[in-house]
N, C-alpha and C positions, 0 to 999 in steps of 0.2 A: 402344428396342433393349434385350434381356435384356441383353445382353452389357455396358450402360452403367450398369448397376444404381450404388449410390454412397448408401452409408448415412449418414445424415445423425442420430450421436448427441450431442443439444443439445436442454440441458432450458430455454435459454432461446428461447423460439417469436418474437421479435422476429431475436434473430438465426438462427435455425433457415430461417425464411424466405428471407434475405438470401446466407446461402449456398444455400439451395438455388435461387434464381432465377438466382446467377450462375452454377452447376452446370451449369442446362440451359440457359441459354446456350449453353454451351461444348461443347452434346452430349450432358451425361450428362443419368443417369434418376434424380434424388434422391429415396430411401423416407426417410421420418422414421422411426427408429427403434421412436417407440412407438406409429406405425401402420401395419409389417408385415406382411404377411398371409404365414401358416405357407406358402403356395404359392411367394410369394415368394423366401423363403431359401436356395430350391434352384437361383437365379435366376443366373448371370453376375453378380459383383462385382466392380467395377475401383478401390475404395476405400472409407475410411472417413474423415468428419468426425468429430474429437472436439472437444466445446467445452467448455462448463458441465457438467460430471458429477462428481457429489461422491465418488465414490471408486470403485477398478479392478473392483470385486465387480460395480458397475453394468456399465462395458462389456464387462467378461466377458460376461454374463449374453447380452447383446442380439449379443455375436461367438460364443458357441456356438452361436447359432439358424443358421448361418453354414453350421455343420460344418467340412468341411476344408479350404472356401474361407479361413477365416480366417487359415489358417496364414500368414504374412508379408504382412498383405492391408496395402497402402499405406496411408497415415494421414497427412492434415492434420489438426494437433494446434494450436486455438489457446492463444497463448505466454500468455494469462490462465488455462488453463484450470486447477483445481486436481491434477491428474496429470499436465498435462505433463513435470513433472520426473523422476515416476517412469515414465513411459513415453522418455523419452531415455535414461536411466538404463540400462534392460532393454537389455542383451545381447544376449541372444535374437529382437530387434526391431529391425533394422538400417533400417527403410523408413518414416521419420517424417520430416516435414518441418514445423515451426513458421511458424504465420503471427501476424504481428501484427495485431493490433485499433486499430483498425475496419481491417475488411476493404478491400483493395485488389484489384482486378480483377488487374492485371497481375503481383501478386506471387503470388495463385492460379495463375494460370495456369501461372508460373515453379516454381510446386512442382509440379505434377503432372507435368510434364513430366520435373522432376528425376527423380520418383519412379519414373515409366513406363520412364526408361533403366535404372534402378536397379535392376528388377524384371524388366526384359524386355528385358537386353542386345542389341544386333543381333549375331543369331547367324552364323554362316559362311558356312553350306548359305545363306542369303539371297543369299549374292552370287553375281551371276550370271556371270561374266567366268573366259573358259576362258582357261586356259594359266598355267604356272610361270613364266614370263620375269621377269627381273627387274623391267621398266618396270608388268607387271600386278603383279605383288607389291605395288608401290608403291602405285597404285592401288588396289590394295584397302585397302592397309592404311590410307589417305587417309580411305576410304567408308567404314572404320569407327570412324575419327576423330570424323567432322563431321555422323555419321549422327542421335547422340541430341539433335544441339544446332538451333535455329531459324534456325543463321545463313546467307546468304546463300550460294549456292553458285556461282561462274562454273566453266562448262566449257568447255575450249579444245578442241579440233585438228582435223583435216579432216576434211573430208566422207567420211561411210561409217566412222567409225574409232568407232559408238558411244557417242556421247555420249548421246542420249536413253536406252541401255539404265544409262550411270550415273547420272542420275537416278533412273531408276526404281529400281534398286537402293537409292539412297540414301533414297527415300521407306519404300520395303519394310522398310528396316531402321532407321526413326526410330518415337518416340512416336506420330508420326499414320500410321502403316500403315495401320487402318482406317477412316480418311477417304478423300476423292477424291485421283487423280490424274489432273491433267487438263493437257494439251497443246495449245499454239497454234505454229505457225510464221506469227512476224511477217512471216516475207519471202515467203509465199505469198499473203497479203492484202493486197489495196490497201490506200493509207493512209488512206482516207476511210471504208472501213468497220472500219477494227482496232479505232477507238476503242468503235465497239459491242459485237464481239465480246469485250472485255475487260470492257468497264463494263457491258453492256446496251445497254435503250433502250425507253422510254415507250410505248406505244400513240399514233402519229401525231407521234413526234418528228422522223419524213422521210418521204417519199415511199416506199410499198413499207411502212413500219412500223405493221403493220397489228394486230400485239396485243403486248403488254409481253411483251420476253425477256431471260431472266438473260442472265447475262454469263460469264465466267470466273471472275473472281473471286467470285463469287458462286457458281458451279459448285462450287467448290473447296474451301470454307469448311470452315475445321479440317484441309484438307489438304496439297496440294502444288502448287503453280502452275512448270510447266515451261514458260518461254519460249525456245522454239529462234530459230537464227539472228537474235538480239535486235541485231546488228550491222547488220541492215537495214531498223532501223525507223525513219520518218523523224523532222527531229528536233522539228517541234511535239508527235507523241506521243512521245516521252521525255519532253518537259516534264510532259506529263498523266501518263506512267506514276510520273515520279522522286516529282512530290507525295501519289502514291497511297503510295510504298515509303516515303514520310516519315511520312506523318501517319494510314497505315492505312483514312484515309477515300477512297470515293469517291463520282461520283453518277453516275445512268443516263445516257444522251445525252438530251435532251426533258426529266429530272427535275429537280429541284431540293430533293431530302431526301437528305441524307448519308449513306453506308450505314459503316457499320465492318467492316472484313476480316480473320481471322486466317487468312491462307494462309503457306505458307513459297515463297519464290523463290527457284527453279535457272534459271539463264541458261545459255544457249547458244550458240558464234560457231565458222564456222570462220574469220572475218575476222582482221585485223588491227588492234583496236581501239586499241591506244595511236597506232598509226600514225593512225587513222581518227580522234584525236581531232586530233593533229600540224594534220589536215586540214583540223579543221573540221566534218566531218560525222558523228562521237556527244559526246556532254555529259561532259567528263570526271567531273563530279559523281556523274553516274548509273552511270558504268564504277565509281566507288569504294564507291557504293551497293552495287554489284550483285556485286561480287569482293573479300568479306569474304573469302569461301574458294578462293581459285581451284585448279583439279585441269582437271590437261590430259594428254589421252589421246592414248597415243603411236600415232604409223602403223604400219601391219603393217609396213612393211620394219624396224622397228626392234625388231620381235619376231619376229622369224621362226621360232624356238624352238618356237614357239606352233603351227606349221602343223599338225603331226601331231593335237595336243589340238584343235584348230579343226576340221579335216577331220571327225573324229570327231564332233564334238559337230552336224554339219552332215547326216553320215548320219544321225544317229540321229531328226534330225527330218525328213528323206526318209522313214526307214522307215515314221514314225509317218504320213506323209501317203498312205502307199501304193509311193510308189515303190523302187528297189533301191540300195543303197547301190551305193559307187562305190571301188575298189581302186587306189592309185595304185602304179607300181613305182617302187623307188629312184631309176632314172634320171628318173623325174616328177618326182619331190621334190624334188631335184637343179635341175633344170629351173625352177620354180616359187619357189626359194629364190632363184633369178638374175633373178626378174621383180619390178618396182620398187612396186609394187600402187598405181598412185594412185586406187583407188577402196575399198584397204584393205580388212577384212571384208565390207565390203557385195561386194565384187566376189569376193573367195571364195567366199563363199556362191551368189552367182551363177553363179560357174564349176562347184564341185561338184552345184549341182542340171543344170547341162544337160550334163556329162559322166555323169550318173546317167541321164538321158535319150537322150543318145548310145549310151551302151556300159552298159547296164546288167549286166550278168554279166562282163565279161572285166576282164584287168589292164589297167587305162590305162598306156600309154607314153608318153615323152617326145615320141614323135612323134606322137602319138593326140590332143595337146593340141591347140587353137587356134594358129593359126601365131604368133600374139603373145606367148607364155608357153613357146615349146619352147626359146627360147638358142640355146645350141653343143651341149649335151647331145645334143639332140636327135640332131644331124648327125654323131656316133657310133655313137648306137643305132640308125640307119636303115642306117648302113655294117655294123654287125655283124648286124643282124638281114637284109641284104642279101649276104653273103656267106656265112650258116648257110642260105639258102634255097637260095640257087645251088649249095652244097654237094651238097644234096639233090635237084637237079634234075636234067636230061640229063647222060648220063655223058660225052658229049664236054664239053658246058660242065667241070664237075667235073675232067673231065682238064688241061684247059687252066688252071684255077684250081693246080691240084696242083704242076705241071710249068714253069708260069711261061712259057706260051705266048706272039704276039704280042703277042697282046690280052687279058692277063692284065690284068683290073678291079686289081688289089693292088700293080699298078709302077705310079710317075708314070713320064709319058713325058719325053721329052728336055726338049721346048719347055713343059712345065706341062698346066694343063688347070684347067677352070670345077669346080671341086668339085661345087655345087650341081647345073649340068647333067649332070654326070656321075653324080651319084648318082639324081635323075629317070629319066636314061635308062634303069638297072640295076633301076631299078624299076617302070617302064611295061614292059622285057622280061619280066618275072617274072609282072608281071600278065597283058599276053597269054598266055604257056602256062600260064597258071592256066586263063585264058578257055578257051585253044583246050581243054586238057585236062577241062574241066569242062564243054561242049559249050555256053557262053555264059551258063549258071546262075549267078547271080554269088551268091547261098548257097553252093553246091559248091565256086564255084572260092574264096571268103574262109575254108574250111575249109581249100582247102591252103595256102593262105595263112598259116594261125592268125592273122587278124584276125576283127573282127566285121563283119558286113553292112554296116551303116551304114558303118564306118569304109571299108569299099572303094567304096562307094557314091561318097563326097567325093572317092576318088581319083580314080573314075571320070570322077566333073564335072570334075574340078582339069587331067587329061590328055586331054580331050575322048574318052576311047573307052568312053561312054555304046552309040555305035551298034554296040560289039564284044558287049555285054551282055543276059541276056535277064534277063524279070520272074522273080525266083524268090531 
């Protein structure tokens, strides 16, 4: 990869080699300095080894071939080297990190990463999570906590509230962004096959295993291993996963050669695992493994703030799909802010792509909603927009409305009356002289109506007078 380039200036070629093998280990592309090719230097750099060099004139010489990549370009400087001191020293040169000799795998690795946050903050626009509410404020400001660091991340809360997009975010805005990200849900795989999907498996280590396949962990390598609903996995594979999160090693199913992993683990539950260990049925070991960091995403009813930036951000990927965005009125909003969301954003988004699909051009109303999300709002705005009709319709009705006739809709009578029924009624009348007026066109007659098609269509089914209606 251009992009992994990793200059490698060390005039001793015993160690010259030794970093540069555990380099591309790790991914990158190590040029030894003093065999570059001038095509090269125009090339993606993500750093510089300095070791053995007798004085700064040398790595100047070999960072101007660089150009202006050079400028602040990251640097493992070993602590023997004889400029270390002057390159700590230099002010102007904030992104050096000293290793000690003999080189150790793990403490390289620990400085690049330093380095990589150092140089390439997780920026803002990375995080993807709409809305100002206070619970996402937190939230983010969590994810850009724990973003530059390798530690373990648990994610808690319900179903549909998001969790796999905070991963994602947190990967996007770590060191390993341009590694994999790669996802499994334990709880959709039997237990008998997870352990290959995670680890692999040999050519002929079962039945059906018909040629050698990675795994996940293996998928992922250098980058992000997201394990969703990790609360339903059973508990011989915890045993097998906790040894892998300890000792970094694992092996295929059928194999017998140890592999080494550097993935980072985000878990994922909407369960209740302290309770579930209470139970018996997860490893509290592996819950402490696994919730170095834990960040738990709140349910939509507890950001409701959020609706209006959520809606939005919901059209805006209708439009981009083809279809029409979707207008809700006040009394919707209203409406929807009273509805308990237990399926959270997922079910948002749900509901605005098939009210985008219902009523593509008009104002959604309170009563235009699904009968599950209209409230009590609702059963005002069908009274008002029930009596602005009647207004406008036959001037005896109209009279009688004015005058406070017998049968004025706007008195309770003595003995009470079925709200609900009462209002059906007022409205299965208004739709017949729509009908009768519209000569059973139910286009024509949803126009005196000021509803949409569709929307009178369901009245139609709802009030059985389908047979008053013609096609059109």
């Amino acid at each position: 990869m251009k992009s992994s380039n990793f200059l490698i200036v060390e005039s001793d070629a015993a160690r010259a080699d030794a970093v540069s093998s555990a380099l591309a280990f790790m991914g990158y592309r190590p040029v030894q300095a003093g065999r570059m090719q001038p095509e090269e230097a125009a090339e993606g750099w993500r750093g510089a080894w300095v070791g053995t060099v007798e004085d700064e004139t040398e790595l100047e010489g070999y960072l101007a071939a660089l150009g202006r990549q050079a400028r602040n370009l990251p640097m493992l400087v070993a602590a023997d080297s004889p400029i270390a001191t002057a390159l700590i020293a230099d002010d102007a040169n904030q992104n050096v990190e000293l290793i000690d000799m003999p080189l150790r795998y793990e403490r390289l690795q620990e400085a690049l990463r330093a380095l990589q946050a150092r140089v390439q903050p997780p920026a803002q626009s990375n995080l993807r999570f709409v809305g100002q509410s206070g619970p996402m404020q937190r939230v983010n400001a969590l994810i850009r906590q724990v973003a530059p660091f390798d530690s373990s991340v648990l994610v808690l809360g319900e179903s549909g509230s998001g969790k796999e997009l905070v991963a994602r975010t947190i990967h996007d805005c770590s060191p390993r962004r341009d590694k994999p990200f790669v996802a499994i849900n334990c709880g959709a795989i039997p237990a008998e096959l997870l352990e290959s999907e995670l680890f692999g498996h040999e050519k002929g280590a079962f039945t059906g295993a018909i040629s050698t396949r990675k795994g996940r962990f293996e998928l992922a390598e250098g980058g992000t291993l997201f394990l969703d609903e990790i609360g339903d996995m059973s508990l011989p594979m915890q045993v097998k996963l906790l040894r892998v999160l300890q000792e970094r090693v694992f092996e295929r199913v059928g194999g017998n050669r140890a592999q080494r992993c550097d993935v980072r683990i985000i878990a994922a539950t909407h369960r209740d695992l302290e309770g579930a260990i209470e139970r018996g049925t997860f490893r509290e070991d592996l819950f402490y493994r696994l919730s170095v960091f834990p960040l738990e995403m709140p349910a939509l009813r507890q950001r409701l703030e959020d609706l209006p930036a959520l809606i939005a951000e919901f059209n805006q990927r209708l439009v981009q799909r083809g279809l029409s965005s979707v207008r809700f009125t006040p009394s919707a909003m209203n409406a929807l802010c009273q509805h308990t969301w237990p399926g959270n954003v997922r079910e948002l988004s749900n509901l605005v792509e098939r009210m985008a699909i219902l009523m593509p051009q008009g104002d959604i109303r309170a009563a235009d909603l699904p009968e599950k999300y209209r409230g009590a709002v609702a059963v005002e705005e069908v009274t008002g927009a029930a009596l602005i009709a009647m207004m406008e319709a036959e001037p005896e009705i109209t009279e009688t409305f004015r005058y406070g006739g017998e049968d004025d809709p706007s008195v309770l009578p003595q003995g009470g009356l079925d709200l609900k029924d009462h209002l059906a009624g007022i409205e299965i009348g208004l739709i017949r002289q729509a009908l009768d007026s519209a000569n059973g066109v139910v286009a024509h007659a949803a126009k005196l109506l000021r509803v949409q098609r569709t929307t009178l269509v369901e009245k139609l089914r709802k009030y059985g007078l389908s047979e008053a209606a013609q096609a059109g």
